[in-house]
BADO-156811 format. One record per residue: x, y, z of N, C-alpha, C in turn; residue in three letters. Coordinates in steps of 0.02 Angstrom, whole numbers, padded with zeros to 5 digits, always signed. Last residue first. Layout:
XYZXYZXYZALA/...
//
This chain:
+06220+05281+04799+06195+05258+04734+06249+05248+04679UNK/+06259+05294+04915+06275+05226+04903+06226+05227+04837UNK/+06246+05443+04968+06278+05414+04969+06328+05350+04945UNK/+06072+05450+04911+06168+05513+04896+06227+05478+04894UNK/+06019+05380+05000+06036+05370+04936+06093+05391+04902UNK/+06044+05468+05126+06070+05390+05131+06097+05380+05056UNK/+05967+05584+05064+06028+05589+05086+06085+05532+05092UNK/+05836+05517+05077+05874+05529+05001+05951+05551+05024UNK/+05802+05463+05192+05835+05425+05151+05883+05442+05094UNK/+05795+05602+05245+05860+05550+05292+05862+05498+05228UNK/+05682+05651+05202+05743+05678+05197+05803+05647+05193UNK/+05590+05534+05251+05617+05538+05178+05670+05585+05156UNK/+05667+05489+05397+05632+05530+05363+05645+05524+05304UNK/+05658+05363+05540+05721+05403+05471+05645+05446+05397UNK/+05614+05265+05584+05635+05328+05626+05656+05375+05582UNK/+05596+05161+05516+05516+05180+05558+05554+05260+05592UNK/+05713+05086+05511+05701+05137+05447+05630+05174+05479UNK/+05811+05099+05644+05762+05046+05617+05722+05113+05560UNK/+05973+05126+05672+05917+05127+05665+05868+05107+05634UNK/+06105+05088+05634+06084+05057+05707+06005+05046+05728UNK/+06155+05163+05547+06127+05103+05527+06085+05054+05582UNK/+06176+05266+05603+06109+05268+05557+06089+05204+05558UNK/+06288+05261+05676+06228+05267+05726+06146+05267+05660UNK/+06378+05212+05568+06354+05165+05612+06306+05172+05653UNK/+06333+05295+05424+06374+05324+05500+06323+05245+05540UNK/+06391+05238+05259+06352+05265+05310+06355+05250+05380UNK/+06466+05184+05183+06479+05242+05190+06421+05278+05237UNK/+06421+05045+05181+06468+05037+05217+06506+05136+05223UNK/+06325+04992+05100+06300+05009+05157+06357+05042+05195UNK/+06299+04965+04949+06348+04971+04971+06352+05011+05054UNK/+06169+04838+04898+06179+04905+04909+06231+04916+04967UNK/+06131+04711+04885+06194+04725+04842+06194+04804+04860UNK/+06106+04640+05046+06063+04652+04974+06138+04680+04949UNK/+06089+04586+05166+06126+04531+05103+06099+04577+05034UNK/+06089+04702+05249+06155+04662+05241+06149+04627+05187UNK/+05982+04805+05254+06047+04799+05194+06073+04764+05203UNK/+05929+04763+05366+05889+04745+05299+05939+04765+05252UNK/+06016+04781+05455+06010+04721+05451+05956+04705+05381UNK/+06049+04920+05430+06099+04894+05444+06094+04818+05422UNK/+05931+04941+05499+05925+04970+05439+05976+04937+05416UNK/+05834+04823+05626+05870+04903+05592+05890+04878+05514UNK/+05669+04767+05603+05761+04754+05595+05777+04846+05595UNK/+05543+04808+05590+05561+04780+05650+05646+04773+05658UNK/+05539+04795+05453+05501+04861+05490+05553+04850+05557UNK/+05590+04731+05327+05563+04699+05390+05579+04776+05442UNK/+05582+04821+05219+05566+04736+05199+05538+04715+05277UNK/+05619+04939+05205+05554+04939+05262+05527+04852+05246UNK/+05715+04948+05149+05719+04966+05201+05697+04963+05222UNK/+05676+04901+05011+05715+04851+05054+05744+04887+05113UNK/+05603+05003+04966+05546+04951+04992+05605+04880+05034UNK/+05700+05088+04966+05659+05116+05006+05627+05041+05013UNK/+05742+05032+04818+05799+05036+04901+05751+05053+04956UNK/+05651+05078+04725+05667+04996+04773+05707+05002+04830UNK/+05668+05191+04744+05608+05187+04792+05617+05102+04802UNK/+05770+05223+04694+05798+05244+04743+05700+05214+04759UNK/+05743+05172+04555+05782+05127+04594+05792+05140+04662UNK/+05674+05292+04515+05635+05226+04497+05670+05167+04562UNK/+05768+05387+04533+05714+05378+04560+05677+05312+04569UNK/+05919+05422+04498+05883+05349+04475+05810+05358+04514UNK/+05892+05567+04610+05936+05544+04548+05900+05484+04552UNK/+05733+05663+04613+05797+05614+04644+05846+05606+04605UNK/+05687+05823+04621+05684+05754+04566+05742+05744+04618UNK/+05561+05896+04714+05603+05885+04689+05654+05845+04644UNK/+05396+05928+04640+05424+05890+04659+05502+05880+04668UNK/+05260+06070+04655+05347+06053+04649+05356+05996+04693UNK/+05135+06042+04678+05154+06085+04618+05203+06082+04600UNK/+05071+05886+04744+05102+05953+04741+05134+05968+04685UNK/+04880+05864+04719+04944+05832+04708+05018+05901+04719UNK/+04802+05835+04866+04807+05861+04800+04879+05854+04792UNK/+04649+05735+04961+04732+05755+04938+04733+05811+04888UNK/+04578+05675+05101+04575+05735+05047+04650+05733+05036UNK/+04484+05548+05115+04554+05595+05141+04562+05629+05074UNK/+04378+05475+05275+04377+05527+05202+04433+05567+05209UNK/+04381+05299+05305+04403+05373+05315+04414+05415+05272UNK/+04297+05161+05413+04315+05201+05356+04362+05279+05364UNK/+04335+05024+05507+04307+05091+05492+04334+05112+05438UNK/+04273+04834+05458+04310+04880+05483+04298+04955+05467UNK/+04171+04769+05404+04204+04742+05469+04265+04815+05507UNK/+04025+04854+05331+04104+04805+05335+04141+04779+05400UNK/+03869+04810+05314+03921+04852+05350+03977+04814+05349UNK/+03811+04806+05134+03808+04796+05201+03874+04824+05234UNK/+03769+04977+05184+03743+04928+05177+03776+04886+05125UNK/+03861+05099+05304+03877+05069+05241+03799+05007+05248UNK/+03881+05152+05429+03864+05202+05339+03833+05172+05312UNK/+03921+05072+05508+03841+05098+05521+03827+05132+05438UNK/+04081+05096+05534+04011+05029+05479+03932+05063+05451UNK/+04098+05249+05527+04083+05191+05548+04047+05156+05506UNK/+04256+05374+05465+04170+05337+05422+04151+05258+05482UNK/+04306+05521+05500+04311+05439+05540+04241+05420+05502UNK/+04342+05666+05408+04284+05647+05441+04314+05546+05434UNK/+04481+05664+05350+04443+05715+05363+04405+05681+05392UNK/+04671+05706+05314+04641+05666+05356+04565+05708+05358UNK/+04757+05734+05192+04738+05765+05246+04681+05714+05281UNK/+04902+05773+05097+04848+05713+05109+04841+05753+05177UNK/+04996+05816+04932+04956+05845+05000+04896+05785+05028UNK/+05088+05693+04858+05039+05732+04879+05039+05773+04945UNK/+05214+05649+04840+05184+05664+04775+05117+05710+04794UNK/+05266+05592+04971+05317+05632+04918+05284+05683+04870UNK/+05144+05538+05029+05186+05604+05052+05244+05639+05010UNK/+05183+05423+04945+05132+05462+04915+05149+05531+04968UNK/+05308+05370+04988+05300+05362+04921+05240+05434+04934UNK/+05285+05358+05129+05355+05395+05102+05337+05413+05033UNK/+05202+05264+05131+05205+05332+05172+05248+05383+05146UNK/+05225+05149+05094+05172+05188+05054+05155+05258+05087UNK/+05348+05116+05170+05363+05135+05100+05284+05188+05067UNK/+05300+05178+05320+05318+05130+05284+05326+05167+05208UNK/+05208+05171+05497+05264+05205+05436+05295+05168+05396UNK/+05194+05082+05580+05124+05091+05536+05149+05157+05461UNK/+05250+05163+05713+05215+05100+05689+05163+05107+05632UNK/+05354+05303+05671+05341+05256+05699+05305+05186+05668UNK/+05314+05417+05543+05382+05396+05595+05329+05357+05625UNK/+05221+05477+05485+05287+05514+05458+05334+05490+05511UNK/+05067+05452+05413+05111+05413+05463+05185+05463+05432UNK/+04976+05447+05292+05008+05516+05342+05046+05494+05371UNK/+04944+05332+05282+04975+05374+05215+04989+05424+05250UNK/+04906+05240+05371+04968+05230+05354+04996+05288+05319UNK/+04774+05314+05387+04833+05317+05472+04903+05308+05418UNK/+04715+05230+05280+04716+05318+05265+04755+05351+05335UNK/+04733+05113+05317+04767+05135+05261+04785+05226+05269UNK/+04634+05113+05436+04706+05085+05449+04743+05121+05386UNK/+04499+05154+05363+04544+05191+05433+04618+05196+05419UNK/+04499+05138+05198+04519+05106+05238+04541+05145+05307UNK/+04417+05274+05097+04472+05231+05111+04478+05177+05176UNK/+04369+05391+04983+04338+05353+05058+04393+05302+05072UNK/+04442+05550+04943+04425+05487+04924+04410+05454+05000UNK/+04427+05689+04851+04410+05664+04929+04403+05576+04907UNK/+04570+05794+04765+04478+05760+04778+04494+05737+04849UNK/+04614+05906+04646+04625+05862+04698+04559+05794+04713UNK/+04673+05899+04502+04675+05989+04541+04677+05938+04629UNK/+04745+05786+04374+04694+05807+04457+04721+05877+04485UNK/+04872+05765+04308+04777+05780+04269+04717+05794+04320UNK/+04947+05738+04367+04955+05804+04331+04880+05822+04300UNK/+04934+05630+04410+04936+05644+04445+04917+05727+04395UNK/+04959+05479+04349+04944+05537+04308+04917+05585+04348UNK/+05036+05406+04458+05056+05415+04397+05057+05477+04318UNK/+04945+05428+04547+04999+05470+04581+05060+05463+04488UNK/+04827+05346+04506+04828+05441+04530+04892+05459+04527UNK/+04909+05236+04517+04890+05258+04452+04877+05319+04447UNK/+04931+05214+04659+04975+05223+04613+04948+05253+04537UNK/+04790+05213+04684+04827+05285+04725+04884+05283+04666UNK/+04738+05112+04633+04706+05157+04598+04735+05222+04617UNK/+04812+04993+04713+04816+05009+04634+04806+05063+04593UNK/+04777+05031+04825+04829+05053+04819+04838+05065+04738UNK/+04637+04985+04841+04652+05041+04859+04710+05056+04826UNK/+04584+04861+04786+04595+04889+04745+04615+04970+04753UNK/+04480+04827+04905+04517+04760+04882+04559+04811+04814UNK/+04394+04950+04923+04455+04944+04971+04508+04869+04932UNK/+04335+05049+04787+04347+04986+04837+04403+04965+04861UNK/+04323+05222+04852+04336+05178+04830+04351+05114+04853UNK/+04209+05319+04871+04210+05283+04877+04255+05211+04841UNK/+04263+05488+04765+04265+05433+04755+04258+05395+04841UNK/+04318+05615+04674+04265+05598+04728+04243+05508+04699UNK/+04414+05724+04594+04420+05647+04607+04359+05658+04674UNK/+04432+05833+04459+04425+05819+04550+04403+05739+04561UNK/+04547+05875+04352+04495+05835+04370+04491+05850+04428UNK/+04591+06011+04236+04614+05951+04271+04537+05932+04315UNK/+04558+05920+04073+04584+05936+04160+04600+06007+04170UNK/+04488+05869+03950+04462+05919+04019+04493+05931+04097UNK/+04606+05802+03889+04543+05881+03873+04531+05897+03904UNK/+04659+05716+03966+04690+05766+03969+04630+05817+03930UNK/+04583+05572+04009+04551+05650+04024+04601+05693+04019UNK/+04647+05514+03903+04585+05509+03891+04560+05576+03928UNK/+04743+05456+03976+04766+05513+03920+04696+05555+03906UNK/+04702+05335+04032+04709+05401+04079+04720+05460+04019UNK/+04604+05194+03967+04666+05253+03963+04669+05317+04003UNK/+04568+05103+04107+04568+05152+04080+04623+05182+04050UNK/+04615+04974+04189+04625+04992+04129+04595+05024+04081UNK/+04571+05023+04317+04650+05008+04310+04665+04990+04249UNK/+04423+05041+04296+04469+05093+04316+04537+05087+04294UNK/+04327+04955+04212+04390+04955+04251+04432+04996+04260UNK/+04156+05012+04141+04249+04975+04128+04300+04962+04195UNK/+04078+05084+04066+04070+05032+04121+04123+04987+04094UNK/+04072+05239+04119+04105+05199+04081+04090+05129+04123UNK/+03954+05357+04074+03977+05332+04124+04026+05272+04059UNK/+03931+05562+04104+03970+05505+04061+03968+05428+04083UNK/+03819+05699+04122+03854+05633+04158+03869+05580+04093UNK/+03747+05803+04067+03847+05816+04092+03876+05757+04113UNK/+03641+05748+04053+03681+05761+03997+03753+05803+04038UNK/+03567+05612+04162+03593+05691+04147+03629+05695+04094UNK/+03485+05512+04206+03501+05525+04104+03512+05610+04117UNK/+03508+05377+04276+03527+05441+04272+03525+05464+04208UNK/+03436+05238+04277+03410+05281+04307+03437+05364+04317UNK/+03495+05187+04164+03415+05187+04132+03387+05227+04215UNK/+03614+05160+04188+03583+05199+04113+03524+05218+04142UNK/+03616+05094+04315+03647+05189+04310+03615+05207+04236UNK/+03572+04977+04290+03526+05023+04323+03562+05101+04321UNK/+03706+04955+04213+03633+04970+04173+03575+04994+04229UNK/+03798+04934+04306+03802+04991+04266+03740+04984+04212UNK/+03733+04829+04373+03760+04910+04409+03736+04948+04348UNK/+03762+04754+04288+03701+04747+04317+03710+04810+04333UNK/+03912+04761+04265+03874+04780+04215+03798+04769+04239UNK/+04025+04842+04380+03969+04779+04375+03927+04796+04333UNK/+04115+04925+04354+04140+04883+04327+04079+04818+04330UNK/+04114+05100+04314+04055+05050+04354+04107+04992+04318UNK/+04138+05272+04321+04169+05212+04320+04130+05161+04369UNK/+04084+05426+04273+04094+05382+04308+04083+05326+04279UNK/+04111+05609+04241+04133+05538+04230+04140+05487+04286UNK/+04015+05773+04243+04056+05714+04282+04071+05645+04252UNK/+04058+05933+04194+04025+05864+04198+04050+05808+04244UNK/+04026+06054+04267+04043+06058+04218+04016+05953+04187UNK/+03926+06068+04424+03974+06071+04387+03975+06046+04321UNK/+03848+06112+04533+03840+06153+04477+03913+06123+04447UNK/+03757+05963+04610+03803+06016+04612+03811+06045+04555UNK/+03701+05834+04588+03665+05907+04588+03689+05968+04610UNK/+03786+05744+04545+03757+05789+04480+03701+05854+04518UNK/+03840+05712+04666+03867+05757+04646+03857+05805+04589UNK/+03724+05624+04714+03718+05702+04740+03787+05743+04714UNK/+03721+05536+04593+03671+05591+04591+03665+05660+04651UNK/+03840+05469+04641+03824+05521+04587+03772+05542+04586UNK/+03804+05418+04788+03856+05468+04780+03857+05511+04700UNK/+03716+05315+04716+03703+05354+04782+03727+05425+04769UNK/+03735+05233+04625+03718+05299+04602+03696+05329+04658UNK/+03746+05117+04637+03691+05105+04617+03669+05196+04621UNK/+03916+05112+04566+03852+05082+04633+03798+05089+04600UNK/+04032+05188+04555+03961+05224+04561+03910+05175+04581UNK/+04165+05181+04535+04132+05129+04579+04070+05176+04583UNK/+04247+05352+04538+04250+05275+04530+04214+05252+04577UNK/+04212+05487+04467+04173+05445+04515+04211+05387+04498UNK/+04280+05669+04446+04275+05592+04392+04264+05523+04464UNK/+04216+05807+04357+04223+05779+04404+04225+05679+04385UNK/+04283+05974+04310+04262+05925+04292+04264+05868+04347UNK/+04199+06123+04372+04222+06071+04388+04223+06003+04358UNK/+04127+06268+04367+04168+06235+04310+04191+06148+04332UNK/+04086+06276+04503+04042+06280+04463+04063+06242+04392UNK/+04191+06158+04619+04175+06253+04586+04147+06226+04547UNK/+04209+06082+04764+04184+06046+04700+04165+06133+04689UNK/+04260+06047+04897+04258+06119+04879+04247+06128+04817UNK/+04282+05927+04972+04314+05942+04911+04323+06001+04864UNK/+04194+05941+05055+04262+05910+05087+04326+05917+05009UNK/+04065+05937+05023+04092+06001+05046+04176+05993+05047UNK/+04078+05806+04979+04064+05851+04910+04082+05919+04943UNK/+04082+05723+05084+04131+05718+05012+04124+05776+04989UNK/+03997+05760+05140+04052+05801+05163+04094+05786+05121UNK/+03868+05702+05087+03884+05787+05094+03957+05821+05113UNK/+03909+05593+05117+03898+05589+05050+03896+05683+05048UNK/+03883+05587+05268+03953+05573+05232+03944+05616+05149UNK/+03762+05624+05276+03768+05657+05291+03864+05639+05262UNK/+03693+05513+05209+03667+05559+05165+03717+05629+05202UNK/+03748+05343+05200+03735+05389+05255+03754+05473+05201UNK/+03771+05247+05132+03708+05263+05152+03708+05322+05180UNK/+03867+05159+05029+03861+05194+05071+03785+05238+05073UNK/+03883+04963+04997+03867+05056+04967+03835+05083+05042UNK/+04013+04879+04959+03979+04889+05014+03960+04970+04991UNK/+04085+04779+04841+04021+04812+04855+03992+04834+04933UNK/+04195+04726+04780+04195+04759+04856+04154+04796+04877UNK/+04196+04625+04708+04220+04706+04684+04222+04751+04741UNK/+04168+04514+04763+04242+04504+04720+04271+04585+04707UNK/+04060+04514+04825+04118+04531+04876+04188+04560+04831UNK/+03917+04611+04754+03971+04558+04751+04024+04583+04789UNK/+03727+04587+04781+03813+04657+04781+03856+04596+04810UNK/+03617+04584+04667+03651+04531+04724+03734+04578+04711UNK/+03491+04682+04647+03532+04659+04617+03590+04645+04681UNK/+03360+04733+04695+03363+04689+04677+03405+04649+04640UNK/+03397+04844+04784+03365+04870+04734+03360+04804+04665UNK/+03511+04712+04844+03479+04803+04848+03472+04809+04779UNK/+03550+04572+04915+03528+04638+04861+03483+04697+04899UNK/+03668+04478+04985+03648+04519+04992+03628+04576+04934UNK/+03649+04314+05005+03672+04337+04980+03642+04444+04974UNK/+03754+04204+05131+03692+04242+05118+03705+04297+05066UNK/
//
């Protein structure tokens, strides 16, 4: 069955489910603390729910990102603010250089869940160009990115807890959304931190991280055995342990060791 609004058929491939609920769409925008100067940048604007209540905030301008060109011509011809930009392009191949004039940015965003991680790595790439924002996310995802030990701790835990502040804010139910998804939502506020310490090889010390958490369930001991990383200067009670227990402190220290 195919489902329209406002007479245009919302596609699974982009992950069209638009949000309804007038009281979410307020806490993005309180939830972000959006100042008068604010440049602001929307991925997935829809049919312009969420931008038109951020164009009625006092800020500087906003940029938004539509990749359904049906979409993005009801956004021409129904928003004609002059602070609003829109691009009707693909987020994941935007030049990002593009907003160094006006940063730094605030991020408010519903974003589509088939394309969550792609668009966190690319934040966390040009990270330097965001002050912060509120993004809508997956329950389960937005549990994984705080997670700091146990079930559901993992490489994308370690990775973006490195690079951000992340905070957990208002539980989103189906009920928001038309149509309703199968699963809950969750508004999470980040910002990026001011001091990162630097690793040594970085790039390589996060593959070692994704062959520590290859199988969650093994100790640590047993996801290094056939790999080429020299396991053998570390204390038999570490290796005993299953990487779900060991802190990003505990890895870079591990790293120290066998880089």
């Amino acid at each position: 069955m195919v489902v329209k609004t406002k007479g245009i058929a919302l596609k699974k491939r982009h992950g069209q489910n638009f949000l309804r609920d007038v009281g979410v769409v307020s806490n993005i925008i309180s939830g972000a603390d959006v100042e008068p100067n604010a440049s602001v940048l929307e991925i997935g604007c829809g049919d312009g729910f969420l931008t038109n209540a951020i164009l009625s905030e006092k800020i500087e301008r906003l940029w938004g990102f539509e990749i359904d060109d049906e979409w993005a011509e009801h956004i021409r011809k129904t928003i004609s603010d002059k602070r609003f930009t829109l691009f009707e392009k693909d987020i994941l191949e935007f030049d990002f250089s593009r907003l160094e004039q006006h940063s730094p940015w605030v991020l408010l965003a519903n974003l589509p869940y088939h394309i969550t991680f792609p668009i966190l790595f690319m934040i966390q790439q040009f990270r330097h160009l965001f002050s912060h924002g509120v993004i809508m996310v997956q329950e389960e995802v937005a549990q994984k990115l705080v997670k700091t030990k146990g079930r559901g701790y993992g490489f994308n835990s370690l990775f973006f807890q490195r690079y951000f502040d992340l905070k957990l804010l208002e539980k989103i139910s189906p009920e928001a959304f038309r149509p309703k998804p199968k699963v809950f939502s969750r508004l999470l506020f980040f910002s990026p931190k001011s001091k990162v310490a630097k690793i040594a090889d970085e790039q390589e010390f996060w593959r070692f991280i994704k062959v520590c958490f290859q199988f969650p369930r093994r100790t640590l001991k047993n996801n290094l055995l056939q790999t080429h990383y020299d396991s053998s200067k570390i204390d038999d009670k570490i290796l005993s342990l299953r990487s779900q227990q060991l802190s990003v402190e505990d890895f870079i220290s591990l790293w120290n060791l066998i880089k």
